[in-house]
N, CA, C and O atoms as CSV, one atom per row, in Angstrom:
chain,resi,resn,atom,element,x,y,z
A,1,UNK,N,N,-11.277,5.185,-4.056
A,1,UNK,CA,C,-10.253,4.505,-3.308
A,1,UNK,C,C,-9.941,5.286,-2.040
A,1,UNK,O,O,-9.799,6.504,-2.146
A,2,UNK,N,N,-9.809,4.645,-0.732
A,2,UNK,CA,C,-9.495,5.121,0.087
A,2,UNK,C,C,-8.019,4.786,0.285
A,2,UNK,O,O,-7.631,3.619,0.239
A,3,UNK,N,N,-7.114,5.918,0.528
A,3,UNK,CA,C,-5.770,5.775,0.867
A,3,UNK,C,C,-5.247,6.123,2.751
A,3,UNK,O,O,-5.611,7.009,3.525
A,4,UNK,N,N,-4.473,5.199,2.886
A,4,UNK,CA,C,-4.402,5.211,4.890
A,4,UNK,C,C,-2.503,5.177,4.023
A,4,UNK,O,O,-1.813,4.485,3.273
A,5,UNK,N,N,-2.459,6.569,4.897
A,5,UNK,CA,C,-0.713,6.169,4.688
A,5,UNK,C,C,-0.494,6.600,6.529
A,5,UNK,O,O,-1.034,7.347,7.346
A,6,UNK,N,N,0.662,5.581,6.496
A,6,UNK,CA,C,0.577,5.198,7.645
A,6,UNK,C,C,2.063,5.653,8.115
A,6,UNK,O,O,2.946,4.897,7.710
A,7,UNK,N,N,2.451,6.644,8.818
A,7,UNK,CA,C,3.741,7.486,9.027
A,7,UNK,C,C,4.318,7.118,10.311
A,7,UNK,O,O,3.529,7.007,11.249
A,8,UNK,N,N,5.993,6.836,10.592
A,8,UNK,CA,C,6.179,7.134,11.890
A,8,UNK,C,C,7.571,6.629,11.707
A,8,UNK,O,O,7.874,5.994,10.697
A,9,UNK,N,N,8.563,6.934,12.803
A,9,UNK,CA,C,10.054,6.694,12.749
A,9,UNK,C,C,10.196,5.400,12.490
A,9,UNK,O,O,9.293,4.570,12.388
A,10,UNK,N,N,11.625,5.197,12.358
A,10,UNK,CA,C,12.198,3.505,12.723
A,10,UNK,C,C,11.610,2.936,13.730
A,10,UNK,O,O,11.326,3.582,14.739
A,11,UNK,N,N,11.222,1.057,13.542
A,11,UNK,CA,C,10.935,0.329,14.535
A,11,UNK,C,C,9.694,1.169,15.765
A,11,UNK,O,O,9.717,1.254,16.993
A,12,UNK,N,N,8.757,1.650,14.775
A,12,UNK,CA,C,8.209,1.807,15.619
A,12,UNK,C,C,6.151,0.945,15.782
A,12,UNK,O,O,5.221,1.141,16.564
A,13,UNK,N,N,6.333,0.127,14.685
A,13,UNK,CA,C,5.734,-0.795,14.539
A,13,UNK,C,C,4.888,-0.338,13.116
A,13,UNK,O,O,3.756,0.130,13.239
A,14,UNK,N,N,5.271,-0.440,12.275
A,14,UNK,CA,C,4.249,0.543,11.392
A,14,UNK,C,C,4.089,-0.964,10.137
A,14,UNK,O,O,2.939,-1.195,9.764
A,15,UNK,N,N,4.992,-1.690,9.688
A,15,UNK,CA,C,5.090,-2.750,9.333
A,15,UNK,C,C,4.512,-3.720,10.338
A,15,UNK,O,O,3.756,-4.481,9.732
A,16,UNK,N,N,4.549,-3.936,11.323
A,16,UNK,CA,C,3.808,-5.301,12.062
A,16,UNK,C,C,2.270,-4.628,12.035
A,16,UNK,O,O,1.292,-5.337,12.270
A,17,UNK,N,N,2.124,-2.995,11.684
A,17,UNK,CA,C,0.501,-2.809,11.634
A,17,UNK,C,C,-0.037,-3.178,10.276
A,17,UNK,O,O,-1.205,-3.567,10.280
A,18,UNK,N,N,0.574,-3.134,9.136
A,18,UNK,CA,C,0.317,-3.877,7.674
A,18,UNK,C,C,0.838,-5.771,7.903
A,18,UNK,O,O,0.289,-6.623,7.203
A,19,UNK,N,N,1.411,-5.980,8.457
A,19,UNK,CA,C,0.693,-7.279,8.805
A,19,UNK,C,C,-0.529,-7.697,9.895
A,19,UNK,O,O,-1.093,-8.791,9.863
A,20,UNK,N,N,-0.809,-6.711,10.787
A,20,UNK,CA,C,-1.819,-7.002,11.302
A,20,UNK,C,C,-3.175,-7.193,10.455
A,20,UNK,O,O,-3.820,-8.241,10.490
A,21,UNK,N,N,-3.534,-6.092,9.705
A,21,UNK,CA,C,-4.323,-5.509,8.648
A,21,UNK,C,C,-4.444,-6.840,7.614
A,21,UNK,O,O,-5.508,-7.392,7.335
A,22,UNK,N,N,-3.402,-7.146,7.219
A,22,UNK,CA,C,-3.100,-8.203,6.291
A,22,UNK,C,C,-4.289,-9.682,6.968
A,22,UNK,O,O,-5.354,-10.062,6.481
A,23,UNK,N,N,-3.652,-10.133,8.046
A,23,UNK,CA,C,-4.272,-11.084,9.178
A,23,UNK,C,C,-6.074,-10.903,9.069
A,23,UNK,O,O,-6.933,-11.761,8.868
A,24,UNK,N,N,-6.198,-9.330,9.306
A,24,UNK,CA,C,-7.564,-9.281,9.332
A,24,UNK,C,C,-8.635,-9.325,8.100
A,24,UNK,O,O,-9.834,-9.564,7.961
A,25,UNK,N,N,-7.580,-8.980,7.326
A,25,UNK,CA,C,-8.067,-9.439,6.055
A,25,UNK,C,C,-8.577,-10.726,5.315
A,25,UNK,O,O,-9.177,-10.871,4.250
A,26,UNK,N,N,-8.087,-11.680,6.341
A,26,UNK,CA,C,-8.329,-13.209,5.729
A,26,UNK,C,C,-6.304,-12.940,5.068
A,26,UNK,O,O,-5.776,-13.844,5.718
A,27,UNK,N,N,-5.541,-12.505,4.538
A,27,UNK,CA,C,-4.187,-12.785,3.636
A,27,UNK,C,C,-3.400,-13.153,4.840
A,27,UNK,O,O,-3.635,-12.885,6.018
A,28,UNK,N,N,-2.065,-14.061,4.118
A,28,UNK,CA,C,-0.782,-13.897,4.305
A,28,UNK,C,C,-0.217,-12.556,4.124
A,28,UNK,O,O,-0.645,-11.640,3.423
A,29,UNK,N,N,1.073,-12.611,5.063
A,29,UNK,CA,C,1.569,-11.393,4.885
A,29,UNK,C,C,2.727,-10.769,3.841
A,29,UNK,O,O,3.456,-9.777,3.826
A,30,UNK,N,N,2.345,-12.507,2.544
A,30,UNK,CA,C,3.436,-12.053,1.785
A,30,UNK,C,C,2.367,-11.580,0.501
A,30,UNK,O,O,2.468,-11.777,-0.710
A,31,UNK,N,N,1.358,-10.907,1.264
A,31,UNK,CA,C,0.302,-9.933,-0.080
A,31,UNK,C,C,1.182,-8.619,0.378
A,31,UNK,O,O,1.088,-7.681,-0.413
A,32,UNK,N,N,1.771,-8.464,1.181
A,32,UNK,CA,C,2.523,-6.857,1.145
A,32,UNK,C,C,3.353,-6.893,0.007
A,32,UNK,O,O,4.067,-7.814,-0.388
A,33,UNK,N,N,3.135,-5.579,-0.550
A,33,UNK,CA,C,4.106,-5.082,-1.345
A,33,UNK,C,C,5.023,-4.324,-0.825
A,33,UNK,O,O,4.747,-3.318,-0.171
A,34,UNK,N,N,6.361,-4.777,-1.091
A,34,UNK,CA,C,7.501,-4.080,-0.884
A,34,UNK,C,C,8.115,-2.936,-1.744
A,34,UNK,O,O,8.836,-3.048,-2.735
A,35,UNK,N,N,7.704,-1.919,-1.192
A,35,UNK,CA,C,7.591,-0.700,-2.583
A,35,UNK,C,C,9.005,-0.429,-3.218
A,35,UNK,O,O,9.067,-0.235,-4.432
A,36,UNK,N,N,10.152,-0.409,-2.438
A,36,UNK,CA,C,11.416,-0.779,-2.579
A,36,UNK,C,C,11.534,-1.100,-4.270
A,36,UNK,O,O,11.975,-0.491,-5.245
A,37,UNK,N,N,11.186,-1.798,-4.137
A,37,UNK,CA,C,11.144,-3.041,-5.205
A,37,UNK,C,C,10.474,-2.366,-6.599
A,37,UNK,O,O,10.502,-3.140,-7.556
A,38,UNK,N,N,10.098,-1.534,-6.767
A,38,UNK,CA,C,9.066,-1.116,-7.752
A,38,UNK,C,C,8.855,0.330,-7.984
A,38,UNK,O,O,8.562,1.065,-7.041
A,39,UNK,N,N,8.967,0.709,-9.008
A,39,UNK,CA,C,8.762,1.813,-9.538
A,39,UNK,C,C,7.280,2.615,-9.502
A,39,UNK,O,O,6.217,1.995,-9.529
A,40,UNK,N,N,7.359,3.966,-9.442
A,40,UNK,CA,C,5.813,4.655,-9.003
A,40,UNK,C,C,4.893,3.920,-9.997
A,40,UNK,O,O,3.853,3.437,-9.551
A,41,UNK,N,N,5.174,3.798,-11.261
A,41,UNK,CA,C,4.306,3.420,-13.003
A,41,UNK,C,C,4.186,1.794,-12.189
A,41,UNK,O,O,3.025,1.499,-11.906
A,42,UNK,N,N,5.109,0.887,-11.853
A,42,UNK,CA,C,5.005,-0.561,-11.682
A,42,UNK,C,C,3.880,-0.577,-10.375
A,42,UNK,O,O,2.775,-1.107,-10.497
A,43,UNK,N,N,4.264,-0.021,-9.318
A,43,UNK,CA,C,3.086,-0.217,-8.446
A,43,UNK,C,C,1.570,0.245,-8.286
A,43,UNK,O,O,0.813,0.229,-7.314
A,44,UNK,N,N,1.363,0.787,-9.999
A,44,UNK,CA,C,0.236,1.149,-9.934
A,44,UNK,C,C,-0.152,-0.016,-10.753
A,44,UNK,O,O,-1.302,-0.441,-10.648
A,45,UNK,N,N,0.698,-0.585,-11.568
A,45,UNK,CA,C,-0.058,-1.592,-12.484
A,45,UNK,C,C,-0.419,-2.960,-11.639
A,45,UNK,O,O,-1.304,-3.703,-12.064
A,46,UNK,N,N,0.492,-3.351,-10.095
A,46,UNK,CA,C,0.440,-4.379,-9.608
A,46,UNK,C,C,-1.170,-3.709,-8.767
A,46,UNK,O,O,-2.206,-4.367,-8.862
A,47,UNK,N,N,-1.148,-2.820,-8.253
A,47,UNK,CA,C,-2.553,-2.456,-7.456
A,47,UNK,C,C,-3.099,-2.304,-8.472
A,47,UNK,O,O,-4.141,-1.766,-8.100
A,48,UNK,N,N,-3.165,-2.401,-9.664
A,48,UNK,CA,C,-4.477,-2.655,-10.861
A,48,UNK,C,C,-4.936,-4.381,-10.979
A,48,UNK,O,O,-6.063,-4.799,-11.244
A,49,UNK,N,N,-3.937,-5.044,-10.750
A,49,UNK,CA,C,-3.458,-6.383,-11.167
A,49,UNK,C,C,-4.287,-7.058,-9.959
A,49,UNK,O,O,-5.012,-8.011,-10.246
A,50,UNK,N,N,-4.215,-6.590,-8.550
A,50,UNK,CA,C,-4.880,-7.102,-7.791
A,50,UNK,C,C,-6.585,-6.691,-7.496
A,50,UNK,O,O,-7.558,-7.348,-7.128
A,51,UNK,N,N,-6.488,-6.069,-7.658
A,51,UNK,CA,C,-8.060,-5.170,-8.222
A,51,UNK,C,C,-8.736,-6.040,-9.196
A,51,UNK,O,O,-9.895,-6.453,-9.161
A,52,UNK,N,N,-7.749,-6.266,-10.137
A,52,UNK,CA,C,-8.914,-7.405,-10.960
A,52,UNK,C,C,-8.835,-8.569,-10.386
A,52,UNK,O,O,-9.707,-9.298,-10.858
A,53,UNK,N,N,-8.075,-9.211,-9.423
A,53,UNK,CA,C,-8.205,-10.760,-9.119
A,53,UNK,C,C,-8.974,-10.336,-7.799
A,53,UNK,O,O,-8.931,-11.230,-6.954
A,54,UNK,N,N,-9.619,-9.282,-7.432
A,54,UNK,CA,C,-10.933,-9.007,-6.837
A,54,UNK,C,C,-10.616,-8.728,-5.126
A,54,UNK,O,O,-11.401,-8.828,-4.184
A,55,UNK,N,N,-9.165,-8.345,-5.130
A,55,UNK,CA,C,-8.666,-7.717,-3.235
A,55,UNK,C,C,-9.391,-6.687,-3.631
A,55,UNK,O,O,-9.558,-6.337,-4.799
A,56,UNK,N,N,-10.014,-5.981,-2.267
A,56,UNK,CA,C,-10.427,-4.986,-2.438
A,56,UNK,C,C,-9.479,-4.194,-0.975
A,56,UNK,O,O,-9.608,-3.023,-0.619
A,57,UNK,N,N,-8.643,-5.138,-0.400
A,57,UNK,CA,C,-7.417,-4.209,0.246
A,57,UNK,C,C,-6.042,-4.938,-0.473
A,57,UNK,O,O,-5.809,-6.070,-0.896
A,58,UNK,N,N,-5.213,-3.586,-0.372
A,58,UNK,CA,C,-3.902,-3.596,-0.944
A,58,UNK,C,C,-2.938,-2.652,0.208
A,58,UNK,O,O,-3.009,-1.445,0.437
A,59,UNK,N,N,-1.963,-3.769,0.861
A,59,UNK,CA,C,-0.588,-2.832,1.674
A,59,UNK,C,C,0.030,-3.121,0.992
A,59,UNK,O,O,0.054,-4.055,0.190
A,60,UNK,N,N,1.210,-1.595,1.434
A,60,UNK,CA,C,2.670,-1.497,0.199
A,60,UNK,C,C,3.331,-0.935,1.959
A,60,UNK,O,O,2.892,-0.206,2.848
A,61,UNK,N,N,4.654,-1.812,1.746
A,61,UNK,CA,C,5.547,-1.395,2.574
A,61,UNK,C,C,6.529,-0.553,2.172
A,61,UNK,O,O,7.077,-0.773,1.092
A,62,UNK,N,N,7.062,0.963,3.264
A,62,UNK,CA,C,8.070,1.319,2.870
A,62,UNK,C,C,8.285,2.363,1.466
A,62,UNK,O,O,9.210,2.424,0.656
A,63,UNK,N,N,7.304,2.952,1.552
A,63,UNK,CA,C,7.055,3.851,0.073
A,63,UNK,C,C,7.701,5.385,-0.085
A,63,UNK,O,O,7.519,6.325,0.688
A,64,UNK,N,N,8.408,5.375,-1.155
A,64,UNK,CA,C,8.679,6.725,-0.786
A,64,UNK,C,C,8.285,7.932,-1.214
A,64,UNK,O,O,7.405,8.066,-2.064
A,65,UNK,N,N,8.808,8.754,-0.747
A,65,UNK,CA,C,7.545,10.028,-1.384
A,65,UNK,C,C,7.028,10.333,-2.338
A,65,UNK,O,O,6.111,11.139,-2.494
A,66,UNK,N,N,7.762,9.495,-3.331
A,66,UNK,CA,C,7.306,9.858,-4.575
A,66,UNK,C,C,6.462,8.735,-4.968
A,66,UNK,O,O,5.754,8.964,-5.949
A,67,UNK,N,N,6.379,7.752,-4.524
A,67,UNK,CA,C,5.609,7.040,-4.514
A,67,UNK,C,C,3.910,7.066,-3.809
A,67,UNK,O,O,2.881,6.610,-4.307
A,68,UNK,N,N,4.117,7.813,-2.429
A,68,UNK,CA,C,2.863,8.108,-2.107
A,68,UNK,C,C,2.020,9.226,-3.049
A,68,UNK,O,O,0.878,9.615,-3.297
A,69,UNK,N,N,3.242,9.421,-3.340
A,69,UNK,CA,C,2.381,11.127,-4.818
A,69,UNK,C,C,1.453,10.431,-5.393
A,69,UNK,O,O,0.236,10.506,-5.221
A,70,UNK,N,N,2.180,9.596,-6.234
A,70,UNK,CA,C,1.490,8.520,-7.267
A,70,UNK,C,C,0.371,7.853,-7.045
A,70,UNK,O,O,-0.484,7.688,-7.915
A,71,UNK,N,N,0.276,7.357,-5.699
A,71,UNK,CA,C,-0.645,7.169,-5.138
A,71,UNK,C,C,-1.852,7.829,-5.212
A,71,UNK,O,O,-2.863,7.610,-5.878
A,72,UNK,N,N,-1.576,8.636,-4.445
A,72,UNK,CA,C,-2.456,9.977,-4.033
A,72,UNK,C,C,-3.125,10.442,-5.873
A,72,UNK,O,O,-4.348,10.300,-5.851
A,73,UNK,N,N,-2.847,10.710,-6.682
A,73,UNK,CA,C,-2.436,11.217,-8.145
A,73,UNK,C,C,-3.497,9.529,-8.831
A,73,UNK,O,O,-4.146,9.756,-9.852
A,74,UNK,N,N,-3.586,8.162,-8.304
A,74,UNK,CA,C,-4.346,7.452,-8.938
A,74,UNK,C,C,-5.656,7.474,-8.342
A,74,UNK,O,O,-6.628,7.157,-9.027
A,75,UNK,N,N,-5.817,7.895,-6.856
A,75,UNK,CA,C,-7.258,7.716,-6.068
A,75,UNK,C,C,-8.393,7.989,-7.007
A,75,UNK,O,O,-9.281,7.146,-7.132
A,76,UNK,N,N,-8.415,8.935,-7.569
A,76,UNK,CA,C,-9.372,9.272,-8.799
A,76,UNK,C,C,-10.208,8.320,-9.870
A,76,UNK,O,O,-11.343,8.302,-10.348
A,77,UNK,N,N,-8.733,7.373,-9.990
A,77,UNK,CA,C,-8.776,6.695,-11.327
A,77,UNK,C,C,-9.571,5.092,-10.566
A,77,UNK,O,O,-10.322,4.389,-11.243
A,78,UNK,N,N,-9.184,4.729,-8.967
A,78,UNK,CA,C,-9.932,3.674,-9.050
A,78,UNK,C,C,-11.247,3.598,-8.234
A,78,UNK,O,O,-11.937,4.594,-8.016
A,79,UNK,N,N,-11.584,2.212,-7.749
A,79,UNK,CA,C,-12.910,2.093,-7.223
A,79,UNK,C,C,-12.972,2.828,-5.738
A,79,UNK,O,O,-11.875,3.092,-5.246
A,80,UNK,N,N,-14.112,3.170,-5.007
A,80,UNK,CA,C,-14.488,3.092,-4.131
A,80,UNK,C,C,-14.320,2.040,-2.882
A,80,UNK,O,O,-14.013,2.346,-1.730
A,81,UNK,N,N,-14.590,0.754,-3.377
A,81,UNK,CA,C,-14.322,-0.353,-2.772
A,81,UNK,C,C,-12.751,-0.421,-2.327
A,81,UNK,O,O,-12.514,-0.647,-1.141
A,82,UNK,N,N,-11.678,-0.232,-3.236
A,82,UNK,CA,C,-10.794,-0.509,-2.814
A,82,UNK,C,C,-10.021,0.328,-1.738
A,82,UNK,O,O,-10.251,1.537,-1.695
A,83,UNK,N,N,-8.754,-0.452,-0.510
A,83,UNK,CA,C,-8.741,0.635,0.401
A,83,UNK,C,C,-6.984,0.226,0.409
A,83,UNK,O,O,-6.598,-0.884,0.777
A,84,UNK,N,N,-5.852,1.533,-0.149
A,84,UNK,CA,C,-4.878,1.190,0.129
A,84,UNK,C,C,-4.255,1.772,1.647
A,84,UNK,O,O,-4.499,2.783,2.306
A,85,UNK,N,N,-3.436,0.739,1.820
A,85,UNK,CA,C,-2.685,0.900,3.739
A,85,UNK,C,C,-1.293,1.177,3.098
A,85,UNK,O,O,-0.693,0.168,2.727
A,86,UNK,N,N,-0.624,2.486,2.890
A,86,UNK,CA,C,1.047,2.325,2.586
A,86,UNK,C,C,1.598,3.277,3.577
A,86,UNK,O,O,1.377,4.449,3.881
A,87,UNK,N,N,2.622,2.073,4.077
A,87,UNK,CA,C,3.217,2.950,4.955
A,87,UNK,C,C,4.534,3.734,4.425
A,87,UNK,O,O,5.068,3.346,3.386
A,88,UNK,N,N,5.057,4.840,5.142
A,88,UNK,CA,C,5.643,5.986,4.210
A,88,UNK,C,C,6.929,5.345,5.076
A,88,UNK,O,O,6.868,4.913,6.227
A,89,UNK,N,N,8.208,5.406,4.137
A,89,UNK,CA,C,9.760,5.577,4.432
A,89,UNK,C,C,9.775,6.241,5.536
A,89,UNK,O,O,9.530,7.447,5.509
A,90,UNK,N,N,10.050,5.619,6.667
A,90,UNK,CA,C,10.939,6.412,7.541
A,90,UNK,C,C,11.506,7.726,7.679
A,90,UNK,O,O,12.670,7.857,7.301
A,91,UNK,N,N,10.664,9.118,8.337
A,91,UNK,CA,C,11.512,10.222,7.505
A,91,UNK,C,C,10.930,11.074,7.147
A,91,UNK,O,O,10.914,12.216,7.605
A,92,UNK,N,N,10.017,10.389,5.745
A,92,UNK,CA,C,9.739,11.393,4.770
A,92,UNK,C,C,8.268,11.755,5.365
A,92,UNK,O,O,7.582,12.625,4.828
């Protein structure tokens, strides 16, 4: 798995670049995951979940550090093919 975490202050376009990505992908931009929303254990099972219905890209908006850990901590466990785009909390 390739991981792109994607860093930078407020409003400084880092979300309109995971919908760009999204666009080029062939998706809508409501395939972003809103990491907010989900626990480090839950957003690994939804990027498992889409892995089997055969994306081989996955964006997560808004992640926080402990979440990119987790991240970072599954690269091991999945494919090659797949390439996650998460952009990091504001900040961290």
């Amino acid at each position: 798995m390739q991981l792109n975490v994607i860093r930078g202050e407020r409003a400084t376009g880092k979300t309109t670049r995971l919908r760009q990505l999204a666009a080029e992908a062939g998706h809508d931009e409501a395939v972003i995951i809103a990491a907010p929303h989900f626990s480090e254990f839950d957003l690994g099972l939804l990027i498992r979940g889409r892995l089997h219905r055969g994306h081989k890209i996955v964006l997560i908006d808004d992640c926080s550090p402990e979440q990119i850990h987790q991240l970072e901590k599954l690269q091991p466990e999945l494919p090659d093919s797949l390439t996650i785009h998460a952009v990091a909390q504001a900040g961290s």
